[in-house]
C-alpha positions as CSV (number, residue, x, y, z in Angstrom):
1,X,-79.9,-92.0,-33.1
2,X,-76.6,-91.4,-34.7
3,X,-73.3,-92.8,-33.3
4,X,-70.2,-90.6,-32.7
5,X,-67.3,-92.6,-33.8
6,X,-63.9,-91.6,-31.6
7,X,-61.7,-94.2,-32.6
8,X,-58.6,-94.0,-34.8
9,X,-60.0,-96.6,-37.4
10,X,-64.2,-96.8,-36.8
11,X,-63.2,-99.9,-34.0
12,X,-65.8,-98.4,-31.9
13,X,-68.2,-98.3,-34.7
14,X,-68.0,-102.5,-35.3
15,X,-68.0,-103.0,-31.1
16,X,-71.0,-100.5,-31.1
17,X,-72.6,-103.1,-33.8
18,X,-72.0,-105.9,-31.7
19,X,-72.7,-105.0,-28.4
20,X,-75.2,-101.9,-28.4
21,X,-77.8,-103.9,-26.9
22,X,-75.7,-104.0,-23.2
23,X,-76.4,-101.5,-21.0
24,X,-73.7,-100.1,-18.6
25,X,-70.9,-102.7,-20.3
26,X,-68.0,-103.3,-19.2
27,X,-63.9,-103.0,-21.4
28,X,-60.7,-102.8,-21.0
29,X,-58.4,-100.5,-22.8
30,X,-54.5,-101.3,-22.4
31,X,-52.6,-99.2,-24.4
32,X,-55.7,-96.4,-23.7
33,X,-53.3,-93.2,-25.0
34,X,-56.0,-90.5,-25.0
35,X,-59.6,-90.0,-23.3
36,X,-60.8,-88.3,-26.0
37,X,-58.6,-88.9,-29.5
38,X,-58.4,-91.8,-31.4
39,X,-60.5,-93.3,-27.8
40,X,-62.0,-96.5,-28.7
41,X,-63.8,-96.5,-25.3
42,X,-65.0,-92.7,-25.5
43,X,-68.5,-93.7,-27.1
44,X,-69.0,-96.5,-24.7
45,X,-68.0,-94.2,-21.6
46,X,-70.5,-91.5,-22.8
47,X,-73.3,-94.4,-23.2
48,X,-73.1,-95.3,-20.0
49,X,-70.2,-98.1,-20.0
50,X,-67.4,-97.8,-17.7
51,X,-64.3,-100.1,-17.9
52,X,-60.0,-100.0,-17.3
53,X,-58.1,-97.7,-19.0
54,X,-54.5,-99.2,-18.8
55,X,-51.7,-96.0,-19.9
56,X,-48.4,-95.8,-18.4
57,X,-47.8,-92.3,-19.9
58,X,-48.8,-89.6,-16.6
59,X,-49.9,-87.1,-19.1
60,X,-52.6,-89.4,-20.5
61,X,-53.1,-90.8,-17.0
62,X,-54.0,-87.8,-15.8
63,X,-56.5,-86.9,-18.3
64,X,-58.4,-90.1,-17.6
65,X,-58.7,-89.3,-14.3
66,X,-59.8,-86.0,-14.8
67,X,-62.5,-87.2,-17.4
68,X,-63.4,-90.8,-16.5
69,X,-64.5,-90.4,-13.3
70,X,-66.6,-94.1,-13.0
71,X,-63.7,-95.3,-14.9
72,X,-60.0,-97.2,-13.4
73,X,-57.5,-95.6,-14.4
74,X,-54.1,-97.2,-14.6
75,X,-50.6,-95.9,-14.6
76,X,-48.9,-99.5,-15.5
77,X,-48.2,-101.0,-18.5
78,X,-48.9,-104.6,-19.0
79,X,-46.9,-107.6,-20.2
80,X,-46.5,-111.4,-19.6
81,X,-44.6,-110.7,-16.3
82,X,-45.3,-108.1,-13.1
83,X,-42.3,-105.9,-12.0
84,X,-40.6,-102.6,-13.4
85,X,-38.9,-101.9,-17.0
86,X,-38.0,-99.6,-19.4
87,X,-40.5,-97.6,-21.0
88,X,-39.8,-95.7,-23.9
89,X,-41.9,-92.5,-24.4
90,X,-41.8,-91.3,-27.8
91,X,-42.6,-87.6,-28.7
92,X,-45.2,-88.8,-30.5
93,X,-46.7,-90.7,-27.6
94,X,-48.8,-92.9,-29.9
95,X,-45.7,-94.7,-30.3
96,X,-43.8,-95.6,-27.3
97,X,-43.2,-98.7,-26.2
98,X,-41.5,-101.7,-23.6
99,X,-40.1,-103.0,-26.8
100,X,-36.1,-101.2,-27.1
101,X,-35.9,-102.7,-30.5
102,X,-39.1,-100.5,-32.0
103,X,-38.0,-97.3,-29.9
104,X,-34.6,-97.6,-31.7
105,X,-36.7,-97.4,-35.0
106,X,-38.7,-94.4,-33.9
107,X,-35.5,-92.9,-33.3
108,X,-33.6,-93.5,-36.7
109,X,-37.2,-91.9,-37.9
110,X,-35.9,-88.8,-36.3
111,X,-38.6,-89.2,-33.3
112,X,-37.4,-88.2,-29.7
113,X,-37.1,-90.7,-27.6
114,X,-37.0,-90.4,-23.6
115,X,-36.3,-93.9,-21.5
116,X,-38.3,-94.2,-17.7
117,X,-39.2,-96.9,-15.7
118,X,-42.7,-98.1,-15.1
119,X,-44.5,-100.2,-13.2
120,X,-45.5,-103.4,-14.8
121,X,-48.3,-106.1,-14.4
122,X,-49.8,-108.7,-16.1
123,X,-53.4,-108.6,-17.2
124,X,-54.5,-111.9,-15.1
125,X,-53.0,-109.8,-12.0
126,X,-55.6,-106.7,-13.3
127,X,-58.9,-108.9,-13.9
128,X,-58.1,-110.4,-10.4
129,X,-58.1,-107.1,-8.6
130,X,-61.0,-105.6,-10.9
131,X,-62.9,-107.9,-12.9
132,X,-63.9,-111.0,-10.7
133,X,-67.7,-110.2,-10.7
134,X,-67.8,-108.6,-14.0
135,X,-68.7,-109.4,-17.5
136,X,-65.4,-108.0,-19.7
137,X,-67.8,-107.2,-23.0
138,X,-64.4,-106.0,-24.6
139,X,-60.8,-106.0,-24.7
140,X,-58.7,-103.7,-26.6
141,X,-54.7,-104.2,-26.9
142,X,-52.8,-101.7,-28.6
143,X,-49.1,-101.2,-27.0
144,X,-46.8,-101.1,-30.1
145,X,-45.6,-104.5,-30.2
146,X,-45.9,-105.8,-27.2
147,X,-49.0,-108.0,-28.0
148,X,-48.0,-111.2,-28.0
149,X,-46.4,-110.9,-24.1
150,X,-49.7,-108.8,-23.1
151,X,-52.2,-112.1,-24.5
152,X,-49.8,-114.6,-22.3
153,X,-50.2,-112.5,-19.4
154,X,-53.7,-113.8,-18.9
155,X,-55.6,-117.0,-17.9
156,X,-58.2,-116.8,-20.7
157,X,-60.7,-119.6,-19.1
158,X,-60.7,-117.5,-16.2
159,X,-60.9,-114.0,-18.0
160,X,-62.9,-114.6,-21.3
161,X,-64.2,-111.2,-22.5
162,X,-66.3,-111.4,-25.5
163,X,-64.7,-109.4,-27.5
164,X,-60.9,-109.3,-28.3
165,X,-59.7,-106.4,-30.7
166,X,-55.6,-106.5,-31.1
167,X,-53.6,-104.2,-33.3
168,X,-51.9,-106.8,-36.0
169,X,-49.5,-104.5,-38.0
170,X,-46.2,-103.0,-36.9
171,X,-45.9,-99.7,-35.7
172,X,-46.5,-96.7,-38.4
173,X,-46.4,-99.8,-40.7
174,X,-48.8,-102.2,-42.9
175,X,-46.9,-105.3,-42.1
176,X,-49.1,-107.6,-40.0
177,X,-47.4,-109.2,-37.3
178,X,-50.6,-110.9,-36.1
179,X,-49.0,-114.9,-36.5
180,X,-46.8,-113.8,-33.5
181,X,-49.4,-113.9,-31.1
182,X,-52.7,-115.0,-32.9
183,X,-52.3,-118.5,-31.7
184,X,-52.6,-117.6,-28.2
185,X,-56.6,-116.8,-28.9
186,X,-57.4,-119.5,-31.4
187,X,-56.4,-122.0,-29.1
188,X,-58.6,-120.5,-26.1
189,X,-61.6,-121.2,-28.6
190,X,-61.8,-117.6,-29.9
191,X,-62.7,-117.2,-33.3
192,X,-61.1,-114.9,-35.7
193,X,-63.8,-112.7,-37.3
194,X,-62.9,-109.4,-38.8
195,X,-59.7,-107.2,-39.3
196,X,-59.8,-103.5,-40.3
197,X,-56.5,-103.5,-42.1
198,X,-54.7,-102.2,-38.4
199,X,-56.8,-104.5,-35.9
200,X,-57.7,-107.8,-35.7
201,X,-60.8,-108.9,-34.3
202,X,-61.8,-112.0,-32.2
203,X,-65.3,-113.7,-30.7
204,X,-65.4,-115.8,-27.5
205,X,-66.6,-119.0,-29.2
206,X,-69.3,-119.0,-26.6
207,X,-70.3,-115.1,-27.8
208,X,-70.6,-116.6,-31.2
209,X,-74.2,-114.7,-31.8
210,X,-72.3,-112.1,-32.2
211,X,-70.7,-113.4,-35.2
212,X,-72.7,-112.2,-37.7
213,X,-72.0,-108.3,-36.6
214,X,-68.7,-108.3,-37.8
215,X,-69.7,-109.8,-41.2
216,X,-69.7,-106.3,-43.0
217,X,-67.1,-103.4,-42.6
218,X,-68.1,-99.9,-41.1
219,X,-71.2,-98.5,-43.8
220,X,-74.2,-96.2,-43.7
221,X,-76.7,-98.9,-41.7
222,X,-74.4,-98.0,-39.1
223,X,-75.9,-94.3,-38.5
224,X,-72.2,-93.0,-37.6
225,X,-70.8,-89.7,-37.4
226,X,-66.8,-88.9,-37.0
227,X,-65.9,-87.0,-34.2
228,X,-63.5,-85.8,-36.2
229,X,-65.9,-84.3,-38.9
230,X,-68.2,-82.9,-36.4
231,X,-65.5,-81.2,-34.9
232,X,-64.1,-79.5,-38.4
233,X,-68.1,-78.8,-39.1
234,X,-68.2,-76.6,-35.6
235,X,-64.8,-75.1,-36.6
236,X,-66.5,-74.0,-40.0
237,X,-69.3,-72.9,-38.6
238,X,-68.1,-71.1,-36.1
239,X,-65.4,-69.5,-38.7
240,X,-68.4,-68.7,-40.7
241,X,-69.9,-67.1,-37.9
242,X,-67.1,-64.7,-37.2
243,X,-67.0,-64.1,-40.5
244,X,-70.0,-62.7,-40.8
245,X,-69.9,-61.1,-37.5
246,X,-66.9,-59.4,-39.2
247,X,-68.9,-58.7,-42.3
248,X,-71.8,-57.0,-40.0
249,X,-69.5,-55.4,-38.7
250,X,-67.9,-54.1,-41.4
251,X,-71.1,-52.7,-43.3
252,X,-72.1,-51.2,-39.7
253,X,-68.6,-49.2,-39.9
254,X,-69.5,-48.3,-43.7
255,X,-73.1,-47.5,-42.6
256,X,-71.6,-44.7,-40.0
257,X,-69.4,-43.4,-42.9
258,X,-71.5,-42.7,-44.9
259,X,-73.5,-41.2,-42.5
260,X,-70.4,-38.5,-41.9
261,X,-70.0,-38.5,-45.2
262,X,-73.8,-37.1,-45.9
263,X,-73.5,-35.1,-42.6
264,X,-70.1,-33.1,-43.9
265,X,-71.9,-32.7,-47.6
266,X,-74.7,-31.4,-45.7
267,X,-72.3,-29.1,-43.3
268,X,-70.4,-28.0,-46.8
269,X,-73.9,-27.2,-48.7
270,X,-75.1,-25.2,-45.4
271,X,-71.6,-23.2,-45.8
272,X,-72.2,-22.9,-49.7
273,X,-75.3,-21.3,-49.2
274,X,-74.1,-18.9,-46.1
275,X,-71.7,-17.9,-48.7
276,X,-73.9,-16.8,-51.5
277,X,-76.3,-15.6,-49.1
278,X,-73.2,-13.0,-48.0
279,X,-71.9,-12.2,-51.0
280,X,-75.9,-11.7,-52.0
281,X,-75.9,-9.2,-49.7
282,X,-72.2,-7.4,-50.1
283,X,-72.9,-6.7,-54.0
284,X,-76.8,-5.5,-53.3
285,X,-77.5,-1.8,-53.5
286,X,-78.4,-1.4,-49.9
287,X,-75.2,-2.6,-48.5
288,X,-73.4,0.0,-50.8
289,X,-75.6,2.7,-50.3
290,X,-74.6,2.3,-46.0
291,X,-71.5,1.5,-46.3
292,X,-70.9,5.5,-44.7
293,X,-73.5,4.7,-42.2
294,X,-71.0,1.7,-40.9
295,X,-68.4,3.7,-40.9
296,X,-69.4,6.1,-39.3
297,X,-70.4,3.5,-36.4
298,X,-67.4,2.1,-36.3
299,X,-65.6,5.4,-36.1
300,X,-68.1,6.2,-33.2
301,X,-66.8,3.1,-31.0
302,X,-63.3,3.5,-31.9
303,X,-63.9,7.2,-30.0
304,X,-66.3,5.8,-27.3
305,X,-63.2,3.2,-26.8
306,X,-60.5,5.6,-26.3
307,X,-62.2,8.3,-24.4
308,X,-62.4,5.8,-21.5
């Protein structure tokens, strides 16, 4: 059966490798932005895994909710300390952030940038509330440079999902910033074990059959499809569709015309031949020899007509 990839950069696909053999799994998602684009957790949703979608931007929110109905659905963002701060929402919402420093950036990039207040907590308060019976198969952390702050906001021997995928480059950039915060896993015996060239990925040592998953990147063993493709393949096809819709219609509309077309030859023949039957009949010798005869008949009603 062939896997629908969602994810920005085929993350899903190397989770999917790993972990396809749970049923009804369990992540977490901080930093979730969208249900459905770029979703790392889409594919897992629609295989019967539900999990925490952490998003402090209502618009996303709100799509979560409306979408992932077995899921929670957060409106908080997370960091190494509970309380409010100062959000940054970026017009390109991929990119905002707690971090002032990087939403200064985004704005010298000419981005818009709005400041609100959220509500913050760590993700040792989440697992506490949500997680205290459950298996966390993976943990995804994407939140624009807040990594480092998010991974000290836990108590990884309580909380020890599986699977730990981090985003490891700046934002819109290629420089890894992974040494900031790296140390925080390694030394909670997780083992370093793929990155993707935007994500870093990391094994519970006690998960470490799943090792050998990551040994290979994304290739055609995998039996993926993008989302992405699909969709531009139903937008062709559907455009070819019109198209030829249009066309039928088209040679129906040319059918009909010519249609008129042989019905007015046909009208202007008929007339032709009305014609030379008439002037047939004005240049025989029987319609000269009565012309006298019609007028006389004429003359007749023209007196019939004025005697009354």
């Amino acid at each position: 059966m062939t896997f629908i990839s969602y994810a920005q950069n085929h993350e899903d696909v190397m989770l999917w490798r790993a972990l396809k053999h749970i049923k009804n799994g369990f992540y977490i998602d901080i930093g979730a932005y969208s249900p459905d684009s770029d979703s790392v957790t889409k594919a897992f949703y629609n295989a019967g895994w539900q999990g925490i979608n952490i998003e402090p931007n209502p618009i996303f929110i709100d799509q979560y909710k409306n979408e992932r109905k077995r899921d929670i659905n957060l409106s908080i963002a997370i960091s190494d300390k509970a309380g409010d701060a100062g959000m940054f929402f970026v017009s390109n919402p991929g990119l905002s952030s707690l971090n002032q420093e990087i939403a200064e950036g985004h704005t010298e990039q000419g981005w818009e940038v709005e400041p609100d207040t959220v509500k913050v907590r760590t993700l040792l308060d989440v697992c506490k509330e949500y997680c205290l019976k459950k298996e966390i198969h993976f943990l995804k952390i994407d939140i624009e440079g807040l990594e480092e702050k998010a991974l000290k906001g836990n108590n990884w021997k309580r909380f020890r999902p599986w699977v730990v995928v981090v985003e490891a480059t700046l934002p819109m950039s290629q420089v890894e910033n992974y040494k900031d915060w790296e140390k925080i896993l390694l030394n909670e015996n997780y083992a370093f074990t793929y990155a993707d060239g935007l994500n870093r990925f990391y094994v519970a040592k006690e998960h470490n059959e799943l090792l050998p998953a990551f040994k290979y990147p994304p290739n055609v063993f995998d039996e993926f499809q993008l989302i992405k493709e699909i969709n531009a393949n139903t937008r062709a096809e559907q455009a070819e569709a019109r198209a030829e819709q249009a066309e039928a219609r088209a040679e129906q509309a040319e059918a009909r015309a010519e249609q008129a077309e042989a019905r007015a030859e046909q009208a202007e023949e008929q007339i032709q031949k009305t014609t030379n039957t008439l002037q047939a009949v004005y240049k025989s010798r029987s319609w000269l020899v009565t012309t006298p005869l019609r007028w006389l008949c004429k003359q007749s009603k023209y007196i019939k007509a004025c005697s009354k």
